[in-house]
N, C-alpha and C positions, 0 to 999 in steps of 0.2 A: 411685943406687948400690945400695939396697936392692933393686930392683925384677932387674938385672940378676943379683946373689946367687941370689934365690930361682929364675929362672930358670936357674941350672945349678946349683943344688941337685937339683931338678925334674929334667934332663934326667940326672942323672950316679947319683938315685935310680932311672930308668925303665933307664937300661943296667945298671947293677948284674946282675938276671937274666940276661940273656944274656951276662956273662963270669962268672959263677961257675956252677962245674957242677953240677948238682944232680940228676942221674942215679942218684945211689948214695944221697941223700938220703931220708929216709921219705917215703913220697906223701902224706900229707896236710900238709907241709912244704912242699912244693914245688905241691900247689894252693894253699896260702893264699899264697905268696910270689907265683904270677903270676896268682891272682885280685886279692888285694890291685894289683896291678900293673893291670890292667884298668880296675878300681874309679877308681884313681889317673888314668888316662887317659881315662873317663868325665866324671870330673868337670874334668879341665882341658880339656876339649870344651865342656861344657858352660858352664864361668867364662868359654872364650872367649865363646860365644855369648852370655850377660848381659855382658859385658863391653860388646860390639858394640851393643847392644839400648839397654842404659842408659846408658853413659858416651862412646860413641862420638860422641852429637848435640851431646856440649859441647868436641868439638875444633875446630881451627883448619881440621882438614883435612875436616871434616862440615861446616862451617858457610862454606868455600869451593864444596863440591861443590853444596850446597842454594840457594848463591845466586848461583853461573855464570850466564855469562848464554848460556843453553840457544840461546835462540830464534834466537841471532845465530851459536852455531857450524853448530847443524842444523837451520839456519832450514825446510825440506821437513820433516823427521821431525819436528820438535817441533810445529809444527802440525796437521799428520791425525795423530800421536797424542797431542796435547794434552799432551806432556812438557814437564814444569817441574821446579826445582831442586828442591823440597817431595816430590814425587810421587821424584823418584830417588832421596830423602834415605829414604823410608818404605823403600821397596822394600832400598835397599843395608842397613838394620839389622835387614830382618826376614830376610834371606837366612842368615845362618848358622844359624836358629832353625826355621826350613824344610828346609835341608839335613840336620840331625839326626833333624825329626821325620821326614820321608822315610827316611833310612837305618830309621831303629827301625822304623815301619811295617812297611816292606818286609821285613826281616827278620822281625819277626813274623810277617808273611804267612807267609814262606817255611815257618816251622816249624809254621806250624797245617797246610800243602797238606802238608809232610812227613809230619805224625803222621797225618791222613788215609789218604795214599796208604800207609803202610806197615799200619792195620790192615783197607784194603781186601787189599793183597797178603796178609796173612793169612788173611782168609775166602777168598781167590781161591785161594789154593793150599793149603791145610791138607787132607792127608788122611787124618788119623787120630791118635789121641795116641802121644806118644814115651815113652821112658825119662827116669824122674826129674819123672812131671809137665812134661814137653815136650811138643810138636806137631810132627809132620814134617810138612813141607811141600814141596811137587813142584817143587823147585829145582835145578840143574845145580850141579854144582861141591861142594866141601867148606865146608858151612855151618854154625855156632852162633852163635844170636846173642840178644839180648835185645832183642824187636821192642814199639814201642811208649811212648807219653810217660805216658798216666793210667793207663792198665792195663796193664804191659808184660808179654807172653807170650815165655819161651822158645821158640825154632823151631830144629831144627836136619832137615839133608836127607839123602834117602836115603843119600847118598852117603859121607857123614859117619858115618854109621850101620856101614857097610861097611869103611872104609878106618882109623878109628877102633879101637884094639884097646878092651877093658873099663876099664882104669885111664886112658887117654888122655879117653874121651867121659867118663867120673864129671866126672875134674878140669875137664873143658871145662866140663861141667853145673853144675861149681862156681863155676867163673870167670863163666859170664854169670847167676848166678844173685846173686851177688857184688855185680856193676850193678846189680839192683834192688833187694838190699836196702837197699844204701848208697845208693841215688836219685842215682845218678850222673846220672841222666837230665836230672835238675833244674838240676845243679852245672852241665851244659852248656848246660844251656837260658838259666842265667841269666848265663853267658860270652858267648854270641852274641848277647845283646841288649848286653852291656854295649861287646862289640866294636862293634856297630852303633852305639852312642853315639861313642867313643873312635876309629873308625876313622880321622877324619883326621891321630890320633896317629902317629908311625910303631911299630909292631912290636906292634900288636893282633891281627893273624892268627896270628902267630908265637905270641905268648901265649895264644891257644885254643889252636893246635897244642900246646903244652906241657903243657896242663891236661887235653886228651886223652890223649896220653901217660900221666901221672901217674897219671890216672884208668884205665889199663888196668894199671897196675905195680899198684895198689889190689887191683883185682880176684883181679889173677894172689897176692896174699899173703892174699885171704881165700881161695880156693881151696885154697892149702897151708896154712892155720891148722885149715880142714875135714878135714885129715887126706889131703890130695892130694900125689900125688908129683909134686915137683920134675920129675925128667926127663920124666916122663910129660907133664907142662904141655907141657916145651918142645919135645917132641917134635909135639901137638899143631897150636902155634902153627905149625909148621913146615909141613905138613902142610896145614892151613888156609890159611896164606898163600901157597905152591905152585899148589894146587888150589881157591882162593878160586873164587868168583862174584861178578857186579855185585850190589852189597845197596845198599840203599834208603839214605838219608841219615837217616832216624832210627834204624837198625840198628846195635847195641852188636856187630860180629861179634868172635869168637876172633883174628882176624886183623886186629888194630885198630893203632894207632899205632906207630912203630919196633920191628919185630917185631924185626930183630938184635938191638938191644938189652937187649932185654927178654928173649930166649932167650940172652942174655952173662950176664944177672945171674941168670936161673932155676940155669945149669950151675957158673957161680960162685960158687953159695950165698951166706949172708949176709953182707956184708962193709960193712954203713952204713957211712958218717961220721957223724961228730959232728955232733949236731944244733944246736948254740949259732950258727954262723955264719946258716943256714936260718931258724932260729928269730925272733935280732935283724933280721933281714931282713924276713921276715915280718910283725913289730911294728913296725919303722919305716918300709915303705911302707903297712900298714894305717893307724898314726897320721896319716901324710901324706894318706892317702884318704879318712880322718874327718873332718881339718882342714878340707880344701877341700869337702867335701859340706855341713859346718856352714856355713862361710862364703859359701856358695851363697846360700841365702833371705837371705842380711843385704846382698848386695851383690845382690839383684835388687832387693829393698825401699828401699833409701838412695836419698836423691834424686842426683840428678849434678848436679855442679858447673855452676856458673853458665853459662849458654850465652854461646859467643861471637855477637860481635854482627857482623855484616856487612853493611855496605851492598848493596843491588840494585845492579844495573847502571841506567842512565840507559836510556829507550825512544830 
């Protein structure tokens, strides 16, 4: 009975985000609520896979599978490949602990070829320094962006330069300048890996798209705290996202996550909600994300319960 509780405690804490709105919410509210949320879905990725690893070899239905009698249903395959119930038992408990570390790899891959290729694209096309300690770069389309993971460089394109009036390119200059102080770059990097754990959860991609989101609503209030005008931003964003170009997947551009949105709440001035609901949110899937990341090392270490015992099949 306990066991079924906790799992729709568990599922009913992982929807919570996605039916409350959190739009109007302050952005670092609303990363910690679906980072917290991530974190949560990392580690129930991972409890499955010790689960599988450590307790899975003392069930009824492991200790059927390991001692099937292989030979007699696929009497051809188990011979030339020497398949036994032992040999499928290893295999079936390491597989969900392979399929994770695969996902994390490969994700990491991705983001090291990314930070690569985005500060080749900068030496490749940089030609010449911009306004504000920028670099313009020989790119088509209306560009700002904050290029780059360990040394991130502003870039913005001729074009931008052009079609940009004085108080639009400042506040733009502000906004991606915004993303590196706050190391936004970080906050993402460390969303994609954790989505990479958590993906077989359902609504891990959704919850990085969210924390991008949040994470350009940040920028856009350090921007206006610099002394940037509101409409000017949104005018920007507009503009940028119109006349966008293709930018590289590690590129912070102007024209980044739900731009209606974000030029709703630039024209609509400040109008938060109350932080108390975001906040308890916040703290009770963190807690929940603590819980299970603690009890992680104790239920990899605990021995598992007694194995069942199953007879061989007769030769």
């Amino acid at each position: 009975m306990l066991v079924p509780l906790a799992a729709l405690l568990l599922a009913a804490s992982l929807a919570i985000p996605h039916r409350m709105s959190l739009g109007r919410a302050r952005p670092e509210l609303a990363i910690a609520v679906w980072g917290a949320a991530l974190v949560l879905r990392a580690a129930l990725a991972l409890g499955a896979a010790v689960f599988v690893f450590r307790f899975m070899p003392a069930t009824e239905l492991f200790g059927a599978l390991t001692h099937w009698c292989w030979h007699t249903a696929l009497p051809g395959l188990s011979t030339h490949l020497g398949l036994n119930g032992h040999a499928v038992g290893d295999i079936a408990v390491l597989i969900p602990i392979a399929v994770l570390a695969f996902s994390l790899l490969t994700v990491g891959h991705g983001i090291v070829r990314a930070a690569r290729a985005v500060t080749r694209f900068v030496r490749r096309t940089a030609v010449g320094p911009g306004p504000g300690g920028s670099v313009i770069v020989e790119q088509p389309g209306v560009l700002v962006a904050a290029a780059g993971l360990t040394r991130p460089r502003i870039i913005v394109s001729p074009l931008a330069l052009t079609v940009l009036d004085e108080p639009e390119l400042r506040v733009s200059l502000e906004h991606e300048r915004g993303h590196v102080v706050r190391r936004h770059r970080y906050v993402l990097l460390l969303a994609e890996l954790l989505r990479a754990l958590g993906r077989v959860v359902p609504g891990s991609r959704h919850a990085v798209h969210e924390i991008q989101f949040h994470l350009e609503r940040d920028a856009d209030r350090w921007a206006l705290r610099r002394g940037g005008d509101r409409l000017a931003l949104a005018s920007a964003i507009c503009k940028a996202a119109e006349l966008r170009c293709a930018t590289g997947p590690a590129l912070t551009a102007l024209s980044g996550s739900s731009v209606a949105t974000r030029v709703r709440e630039l024209i609509d001035g400040d109008s938060e909600r109350p932080d108390r609901g975001p906040l308890l949110l916040a703290i009770w899937l963190s807690a929940l994300a603590l819980v299970f990341v603690a009890l992680l090392p104790a239920a990899a270490l605990s021995p598992a319960s007694a194995a069942v015992i199953v007879e061989h099949c007769a030769f």
